[in-house]
Structure formats: C-alpha cells, structure tokens
C-alpha positions in Angstrom: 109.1 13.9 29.4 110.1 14.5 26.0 112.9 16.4 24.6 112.1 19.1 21.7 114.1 16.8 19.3 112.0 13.9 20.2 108.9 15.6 19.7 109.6 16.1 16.4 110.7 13.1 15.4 107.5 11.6 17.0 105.5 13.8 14.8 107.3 12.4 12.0 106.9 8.9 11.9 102.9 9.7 12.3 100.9 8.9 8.6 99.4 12.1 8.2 96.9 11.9 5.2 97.7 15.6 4.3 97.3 18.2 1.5 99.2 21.4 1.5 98.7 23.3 -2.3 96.7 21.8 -3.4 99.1 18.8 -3.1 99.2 15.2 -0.9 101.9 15.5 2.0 103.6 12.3 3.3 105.6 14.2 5.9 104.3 17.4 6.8 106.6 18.1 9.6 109.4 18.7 6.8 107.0 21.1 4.9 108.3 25.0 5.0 105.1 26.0 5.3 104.7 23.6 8.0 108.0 23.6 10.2 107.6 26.8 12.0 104.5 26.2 13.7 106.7 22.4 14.5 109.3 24.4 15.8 107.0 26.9 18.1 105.5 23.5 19.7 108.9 22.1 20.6 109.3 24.9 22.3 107.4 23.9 24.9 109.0 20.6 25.2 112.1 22.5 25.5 111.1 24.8 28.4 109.9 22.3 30.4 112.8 20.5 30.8 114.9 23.9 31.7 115.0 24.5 34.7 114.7 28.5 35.0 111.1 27.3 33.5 110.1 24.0 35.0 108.2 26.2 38.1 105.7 27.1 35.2 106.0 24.3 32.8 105.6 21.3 34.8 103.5 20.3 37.4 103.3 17.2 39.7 100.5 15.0 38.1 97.5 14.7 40.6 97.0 11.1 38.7 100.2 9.4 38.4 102.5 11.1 40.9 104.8 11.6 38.0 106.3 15.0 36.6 104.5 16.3 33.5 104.3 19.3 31.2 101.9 21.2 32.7 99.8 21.4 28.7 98.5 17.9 30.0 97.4 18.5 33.7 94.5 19.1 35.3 94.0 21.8 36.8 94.0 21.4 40.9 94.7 24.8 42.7 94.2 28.6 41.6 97.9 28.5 41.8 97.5 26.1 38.8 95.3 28.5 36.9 98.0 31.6 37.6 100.7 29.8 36.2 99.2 28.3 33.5 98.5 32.4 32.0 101.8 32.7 33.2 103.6 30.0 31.4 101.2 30.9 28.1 102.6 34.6 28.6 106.3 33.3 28.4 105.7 30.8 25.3 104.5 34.1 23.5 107.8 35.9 24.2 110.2 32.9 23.6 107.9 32.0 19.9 105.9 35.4 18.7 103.5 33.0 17.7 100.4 30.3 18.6 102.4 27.4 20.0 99.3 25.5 19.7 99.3 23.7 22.7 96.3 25.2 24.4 93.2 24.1 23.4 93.7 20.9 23.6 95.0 21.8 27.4 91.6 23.2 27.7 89.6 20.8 26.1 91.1 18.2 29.0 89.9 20.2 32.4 86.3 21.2 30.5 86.4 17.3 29.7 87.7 16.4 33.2 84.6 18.4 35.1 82.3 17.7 32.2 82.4 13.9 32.1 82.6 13.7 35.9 79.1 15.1 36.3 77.9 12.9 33.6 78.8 10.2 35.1 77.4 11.4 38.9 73.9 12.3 36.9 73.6 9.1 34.6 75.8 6.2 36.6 78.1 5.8 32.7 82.2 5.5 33.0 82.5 9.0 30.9 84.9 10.3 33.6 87.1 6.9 33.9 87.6 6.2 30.0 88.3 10.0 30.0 90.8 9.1 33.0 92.8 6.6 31.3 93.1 8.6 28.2 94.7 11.0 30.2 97.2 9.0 32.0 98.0 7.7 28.1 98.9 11.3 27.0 100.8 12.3 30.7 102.9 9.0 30.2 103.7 9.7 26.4 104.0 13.5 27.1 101.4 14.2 23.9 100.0 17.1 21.9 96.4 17.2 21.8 94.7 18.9 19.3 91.6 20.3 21.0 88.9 20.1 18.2 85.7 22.3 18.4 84.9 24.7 16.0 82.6 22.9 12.7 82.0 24.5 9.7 78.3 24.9 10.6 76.6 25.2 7.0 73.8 27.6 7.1 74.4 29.4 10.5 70.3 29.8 10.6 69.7 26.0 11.1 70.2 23.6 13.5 72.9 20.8 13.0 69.8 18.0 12.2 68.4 20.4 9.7 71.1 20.9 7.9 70.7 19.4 3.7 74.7 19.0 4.3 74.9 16.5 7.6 78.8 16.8 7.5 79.3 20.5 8.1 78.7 19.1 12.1 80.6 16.3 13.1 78.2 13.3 14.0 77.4 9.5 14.3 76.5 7.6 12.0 77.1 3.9 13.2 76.7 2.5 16.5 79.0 -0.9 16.9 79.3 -3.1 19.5 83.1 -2.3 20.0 82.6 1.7 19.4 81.1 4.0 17.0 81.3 5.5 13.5 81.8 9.4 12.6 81.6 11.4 9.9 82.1 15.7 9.4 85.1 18.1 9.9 86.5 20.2 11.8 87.7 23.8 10.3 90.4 26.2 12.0 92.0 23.4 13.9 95.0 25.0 15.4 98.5 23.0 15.2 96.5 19.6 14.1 99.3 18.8 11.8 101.7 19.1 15.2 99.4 16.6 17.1 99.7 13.5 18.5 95.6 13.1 19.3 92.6 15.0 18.2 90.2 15.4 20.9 86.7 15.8 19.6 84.3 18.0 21.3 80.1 19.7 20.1 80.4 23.1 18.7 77.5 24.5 20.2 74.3 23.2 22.9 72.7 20.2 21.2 68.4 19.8 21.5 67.1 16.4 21.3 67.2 16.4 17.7 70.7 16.9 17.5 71.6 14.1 19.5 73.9 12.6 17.1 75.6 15.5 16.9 76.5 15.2 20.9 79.6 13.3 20.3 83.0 13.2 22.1 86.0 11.4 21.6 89.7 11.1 21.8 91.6 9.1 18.4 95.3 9.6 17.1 95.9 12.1 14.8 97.2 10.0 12.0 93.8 7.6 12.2 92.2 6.2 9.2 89.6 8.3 7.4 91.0 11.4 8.6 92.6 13.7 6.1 94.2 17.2 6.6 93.9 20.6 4.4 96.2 23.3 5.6 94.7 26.7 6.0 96.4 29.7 4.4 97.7 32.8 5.7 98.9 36.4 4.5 102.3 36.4 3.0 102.6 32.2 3.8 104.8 31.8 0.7 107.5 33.8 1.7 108.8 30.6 4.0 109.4 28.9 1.0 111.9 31.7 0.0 114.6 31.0 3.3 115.2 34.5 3.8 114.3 37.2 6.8 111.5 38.8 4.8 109.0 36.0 5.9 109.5 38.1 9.7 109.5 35.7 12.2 112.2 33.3 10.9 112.1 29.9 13.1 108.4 29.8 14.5 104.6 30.1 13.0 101.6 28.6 13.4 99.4 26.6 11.3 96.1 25.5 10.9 93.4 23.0 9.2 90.0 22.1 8.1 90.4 18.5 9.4 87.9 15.8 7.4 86.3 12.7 9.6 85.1 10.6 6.8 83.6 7.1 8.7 86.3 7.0 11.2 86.0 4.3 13.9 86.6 5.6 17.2 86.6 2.8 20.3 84.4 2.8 23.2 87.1 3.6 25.8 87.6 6.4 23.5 84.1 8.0 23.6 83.1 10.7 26.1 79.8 11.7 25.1 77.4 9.7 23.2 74.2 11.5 22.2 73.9 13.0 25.7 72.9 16.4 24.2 71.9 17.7 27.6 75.9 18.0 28.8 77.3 19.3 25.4 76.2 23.2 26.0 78.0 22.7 29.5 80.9 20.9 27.7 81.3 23.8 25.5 80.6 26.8 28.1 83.4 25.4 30.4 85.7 24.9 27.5 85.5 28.7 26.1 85.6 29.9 29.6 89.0 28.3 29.6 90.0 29.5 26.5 89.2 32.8 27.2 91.3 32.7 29.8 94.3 31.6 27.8 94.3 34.8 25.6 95.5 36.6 28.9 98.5 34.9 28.5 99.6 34.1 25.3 98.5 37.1 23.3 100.0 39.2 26.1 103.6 37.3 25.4 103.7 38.1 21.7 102.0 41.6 22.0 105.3 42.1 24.6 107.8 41.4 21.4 105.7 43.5 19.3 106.1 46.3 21.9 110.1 45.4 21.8 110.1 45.5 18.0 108.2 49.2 17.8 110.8 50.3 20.5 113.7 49.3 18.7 112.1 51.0 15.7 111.8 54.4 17.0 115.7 53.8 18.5 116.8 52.9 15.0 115.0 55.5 13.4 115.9 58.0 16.1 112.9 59.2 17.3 112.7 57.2 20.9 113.0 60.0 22.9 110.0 62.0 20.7 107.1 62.3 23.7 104.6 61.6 21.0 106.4 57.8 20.9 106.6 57.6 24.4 102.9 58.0 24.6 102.2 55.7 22.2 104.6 52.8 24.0 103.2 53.2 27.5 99.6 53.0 26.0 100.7 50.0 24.2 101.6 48.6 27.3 98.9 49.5 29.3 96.6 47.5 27.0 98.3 44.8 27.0 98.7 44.4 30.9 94.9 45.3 31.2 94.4 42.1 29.2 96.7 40.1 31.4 95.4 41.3 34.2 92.0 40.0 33.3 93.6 36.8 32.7 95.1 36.6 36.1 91.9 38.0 37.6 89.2 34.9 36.3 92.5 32.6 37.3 92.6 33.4 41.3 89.2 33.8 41.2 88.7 29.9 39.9 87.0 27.6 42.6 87.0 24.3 42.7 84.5 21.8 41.1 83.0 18.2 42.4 85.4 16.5 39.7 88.8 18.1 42.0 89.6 20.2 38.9 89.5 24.1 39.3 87.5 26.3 37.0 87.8 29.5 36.1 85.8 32.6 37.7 83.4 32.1 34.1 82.3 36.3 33.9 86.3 37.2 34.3 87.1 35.3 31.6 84.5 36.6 29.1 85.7 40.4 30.3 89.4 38.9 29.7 88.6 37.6 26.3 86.2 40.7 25.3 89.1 42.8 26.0 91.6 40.8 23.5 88.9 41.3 20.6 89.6 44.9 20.8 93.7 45.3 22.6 95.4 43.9 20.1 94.4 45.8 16.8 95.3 49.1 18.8 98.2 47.7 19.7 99.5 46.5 16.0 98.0 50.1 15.2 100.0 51.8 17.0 103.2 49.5 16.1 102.4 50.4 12.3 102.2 54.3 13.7 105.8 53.5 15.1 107.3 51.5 12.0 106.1 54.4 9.4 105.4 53.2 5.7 108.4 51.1 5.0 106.3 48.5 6.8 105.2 47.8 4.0 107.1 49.1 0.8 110.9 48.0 1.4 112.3 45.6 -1.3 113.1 41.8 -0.6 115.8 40.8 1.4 116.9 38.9 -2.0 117.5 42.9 -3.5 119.3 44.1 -0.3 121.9 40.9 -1.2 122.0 41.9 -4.6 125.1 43.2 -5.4 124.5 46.3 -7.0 120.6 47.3 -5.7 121.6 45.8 -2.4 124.2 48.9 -2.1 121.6 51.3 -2.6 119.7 50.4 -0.2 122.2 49.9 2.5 122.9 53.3 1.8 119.3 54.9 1.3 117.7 52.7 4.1 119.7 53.2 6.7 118.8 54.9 10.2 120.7 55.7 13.2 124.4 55.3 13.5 125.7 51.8 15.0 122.2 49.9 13.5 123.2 48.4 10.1 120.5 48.6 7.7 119.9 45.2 7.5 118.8 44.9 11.3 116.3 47.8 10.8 114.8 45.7 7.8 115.0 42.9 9.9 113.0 44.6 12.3 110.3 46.1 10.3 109.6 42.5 8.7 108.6 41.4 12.5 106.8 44.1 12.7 105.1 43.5 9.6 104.7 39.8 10.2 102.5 40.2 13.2 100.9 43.1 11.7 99.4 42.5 7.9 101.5 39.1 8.1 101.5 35.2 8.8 101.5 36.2 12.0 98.4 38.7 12.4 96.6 34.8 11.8 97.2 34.1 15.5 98.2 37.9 17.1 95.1 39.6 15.6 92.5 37.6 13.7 92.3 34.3 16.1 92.2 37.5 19.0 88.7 38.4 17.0 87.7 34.9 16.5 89.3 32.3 18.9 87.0 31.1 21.8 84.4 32.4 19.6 83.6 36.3 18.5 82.9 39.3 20.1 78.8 38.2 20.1 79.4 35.6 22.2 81.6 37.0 25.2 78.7 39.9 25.4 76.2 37.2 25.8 78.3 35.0 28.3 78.4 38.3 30.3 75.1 39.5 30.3 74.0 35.9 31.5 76.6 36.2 35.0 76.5 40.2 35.4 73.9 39.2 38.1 72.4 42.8 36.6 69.1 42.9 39.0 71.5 43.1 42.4 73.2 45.8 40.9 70.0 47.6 40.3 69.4 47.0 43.7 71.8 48.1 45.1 71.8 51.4 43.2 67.6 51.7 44.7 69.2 51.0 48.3 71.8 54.0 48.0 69.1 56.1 46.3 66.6 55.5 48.7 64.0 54.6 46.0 61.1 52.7 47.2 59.2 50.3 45.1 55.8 51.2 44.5 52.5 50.7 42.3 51.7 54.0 42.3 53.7 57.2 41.5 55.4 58.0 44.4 
C-alpha cells in the first residue's frame, strides 16, 4: 500500500487537463485552492498504514489474498459494512472535511453486484472485466472517483429528448476495440485527487435512452477529458496562508468533469446500452451512499461539537445550562444519524455476487435524517459562537502591529485562552458553518446521494405500508367488509 507521500506524488505526475479561475492548470495538486482536499485524501493513506487504525482501514482482499485499504474492497460481511461507517466516522474527525474517497468505494460494491447479475441474466463478461479492474486498483492502491451525477438539461425530459445530448453522458461510437463517449459529469467530488473515474447512469434508462446506459472505468488524466473546479464560500481565503481560511491543512474539492469523444476500451466497459440494469445500478449505489453519511458527516459534526464547546469555555459560559442543552442536543443528533448508519449496516445481507448490501430502507432513513441533522447542528454551533462568527477582522489585522494590539486586548475571553486561539476557533466554526466547509458538512448533507425527494420516495417503495395496516386491523379487531359494518 501506498504511503501519504506517495499518493501525492502519484497524483502529480498525472496530465490533468485542468482549469481553476478561469485559468489552465498543469499541476493541480500544487494549487492552494486545490492542496487541502490532496491533503484530506492522504489521509487515508496515512491511517491505513498506522496501526491503531489498520482494524478499520484495511481489510484482507477476498480477490487477491493481499492487504488493502479497505476504500477498494468489496464488501464481504456485515462486519465489513460496520467498519466501513466506522472508519468514515474517524476520517471526519482526523480531516473536518470530505476526504473524497467514498463514492467511488461505493460505486465498486453497486458495480460488483450490479455486473454480476448482468452477466447471470445475459451470459456477457460485465462482472470479469469489472473483476480485473479491480485487482488493478487493489494492486496500485488507487483513488476512484465515483462519477454519477450529469448535469441533466431540462429536468422535464428524458436523456434522448434532450436538444443538448451532452448534459447525459452517452455513446456515440461503437469500435471494434471499445467505444466512444461524449457529456460531463458535474459535482464530482475529489476528481482532481483521482487516479480513475468510474462512470456510472444518473438515473433508470427506457429503451430510448439506451445510449445513455453506459459504464466504464478510464484514468483520470485520459485524453478528451478536461476538469473545471467548482467554487465554494470563502475559497479565496487559501490563497491568503493565514488561519482565517478555518480549517488550515484539509478541504475538499469538486468538478464539472467534460468527456469530449473519449475512447474507453472494452475491458473497460461495464454496461453497454443494457438500460434494463442501470435503475438497479443506481438504486444500489445511493443505498450505499446513503449509508456513508452515517459516518463521515457524523466525524466532522463531532469536531464541530468540540469547536462550540471550546467556545462556550473560552467565552466563559460552559457551565450556562442553556449551553449545556444545546451540546447534548447537538449530540444526540448526531448519534441518531450514526446510529442509522450502523443500523442499514448490520442489517446488510448478502447478495448472489458474495458482496453484502445494505438493509436499502435503513439507509434512506439514515440519509433522510442527514438532510435535516446537520443544519441544526451548525445552528446551534452559530447559537454557541455568538456574532463574531462572522464580524471579527483578518488574521492579517490581529498581526498588525498597531490594530493587532487592539484586538488582542478587546477580543479576548477567558483568562489562560490567548485571543488568537479563540479567533482560531471561531474561524473553524465559521468554516464549517457559512464556509468552504459547509460545501461538504451541510450542502452535499442536502444534496449528496441525491435530495430529500428522493430518500422519501425510496422509502415509501420498502415501508411495506399495507402489513402495517394490517397489522393495526388485527389489533383493532376490524373486519373487512362490503357493507357497513
């Protein structure tokens, strides 16, 4: 397995055809804005080779017998599934951050189950190609970039009607030694930290949007693919090398990621127009993904509780019941929504492929819960923190010689807590709040693994409603009738 270091110098000897403001990128990795989300990915290189971690991290490869980071396993017990939240839940509270690693972790076991019962139903070598690629990223320990989301175009048509064919990824070439694809790929999590890009559909395909049915596996740094990175709130403060940016060594990062005629090769193709397997494909890979915000999201809400309790300490008001109330509520939510994730995790069964999958309905509930948790939580944090959240000068003024003086004086708190560590503070606070970081605490808790919308109707479909009402006629002793009764 790699070492942090060597993940990073990987990353930079990849040819990245990138654009960050508006300007073209030769080596991303040594971008500010870029760096911090690099940094929160090495982390998980670094974890797995400590050994307090390695119970968590790594995992005895069912394929190769080998020891790998447990970001490119399939899954193989329930135990598996636990320690996967569990492992997500610590990468949170070592980063504050998205460390990016996880959807392309779950794009591999929804692939892994996905191609498997392609290949049972149809006789094609889906699951073996699939296999191989595999092995390739266990053997190099690789980031994958799990790539699902489209831009979509007019969210009232289908992907075939659309005037504007790229806003879906699709085919347009079939060759003897692979095919041709065209489209993009928006909110694409850490794809400027990734090795491969693993292409998945954004949504159930119909006949018509057969072409649209595509999956694949190619390098990142593969011709025809260029890469626009996203922005976020307050981004520019990295370039400035000082503590106001809030969370000083780790970030994330995303972008809208352009396929224009890229080649991908056959033994690199794991769907090809088979629309009838790209809903399931997609089902399985947000029941996953659901299941990872019960871990990650938990880790950094756990440093955002930290940073409101230090807060009320240095301002002097931790023993105030009303701040006691609003701490244990703030941890309450957040262990509901771990819970949840634990929950769909040792409920998981096993599938016909060998790979477990998660208890589908608990991970909806999990996820559901994370659209709401968190924006209580940062409310509450904000409660804590009180308005210099977001009114305190630069870090630059508290250096200044002469300003800097006044407000060492005039912004400081408790006794023993220099003023610039309450500042310090505050900026976390702020970061995951309003900041860079609310991208991946709060807004990708909204968005990521789809919206609200789409958990309620996942959970409708497996609430198995009619037994309950049963059930509820059985204790009521209601009989069934065509007349009034």
């Amino acid at each position: 397995m790699k070492t942090a270091k060597e993940y990073i110098d990987s990353i930079k000897t990849m040819k990245f055809n990138a654009y960050i403001l508006g300007k073209k990128v030769d080596c991303p990795a040594d971008h500010p804005l870029v760096r911090p989300s690099l940094n929160a990915v090495a982390m998980t290189y670094e974890l797995a080779l400590d050994p307090e971690f390695q119970h968590l991290t790594t995992v005895t490869s069912n394929l190769t017998g080998k020891r790998v980071n447990r970001f490119t396993h399939t899954h193989q017990s329930t135990h598996d599934l636990v320690n996967k939240v569990k492992m997500q839940r610590l990468l949170g509270q070592k980063t504050a951050t998205c460390f990016q690693r996880c959807v392309g972790m779950d794009a591999i076991n929804a692939l892994s189950i996905t191609t498997y019962e392609m290949d049972q139903d149809l006789g094609t070598e889906y699951n073996k190609r699939f296999i191989d690629f595999l092995k390739y990223v266990q053997d190099n320990d690789l980031v994958c970039d799990g790539a699902m989301t489209d831009p979509k175009g007019d969210r009232g048509k289908r992907p075939h009607q659309q005037e504007e064919k790229d806003v879906f990824v699709h085919v347009v070439e079939e060759r003897e030694d692979g095919i041709v694809v065209r489209g993009a790929k928006c909110h694409q999590t850490g794809a400027l930290n990734s090795h491969e890009i693993i292409v998945m559909p954004t949504m159930s395909m119909k006949v018509e949007d057969a072409d649209f049915a595509v999956s694949f596996a190619v390098p990142s740094d593969t011709e025809g693919i260029t890469y626009i990175l996203g922005r976020q709130p307050s981004d520019t403060r990295k370039l400035e090398g000082t503590f106001d940016v809030g969370n000083i060594n780790y970030g994330g990062q995303e972008c809208l990621v352009i396929f224009d005629n890229v080649f991908v090769p056959w033994e690199r193709v794991f769907m090809f127009r088979e629309y009838q397997y790209s809903g399931k494909l997609v089902e399985r890979f947000a029941s996953y993904h659901r299941q990872s915000y019960g871990g990650c999201k938990c880790g950094v809400t756990d440093v955002l509780i930290g940073a409101a309790a230090n807060l009320a300490e240095y301002h002097g008001v931790e023993n105030a019941s009303h701040i006691k109330d609003k701490l244990v509520e703030m941890i309450h939510l957040n262990e509901t929504m771990h819970a949840c994730g634990l929950a769909c995790s040792t409920e998981g069964k096993a599938t016909p492929s060998g790979t477990y999958f998660v208890d589908s309905l608990l991970a909806n509930v999990c996820k559901l819960n994370v659209t709401r948790h968190p924006y209580e939580i940062a409310r509450l944090a904000e409660d804590i923190a009180g308005g210099l959240l977001v009114t305190m000068p630069s870090a630059k003024d508290l250096e200044h010689p002469v300003v800097g003086e006044y407000m060492k004086k005039l912004y400081r708190g408790i006794n023993g807590i220099s003023t610039e560590c309450r500042l310090r503070m505050l900026r976390l606070v702020e970061n995951l709040t309003v900041g860079a970081g609310a991208v991946a605490y709060r807004t990708e808790s909204m968005h990521g693994a789809g919206p609200p919308q789409a958990m309620k109707i996942m959970i409708a479909r497996q609430a198995n409603l009619e037994h309950k009402k049963e059930l509820a006629k059985e204790i009521a002793e209601v009989i069934t009738c065509d007349h009034e009764c």
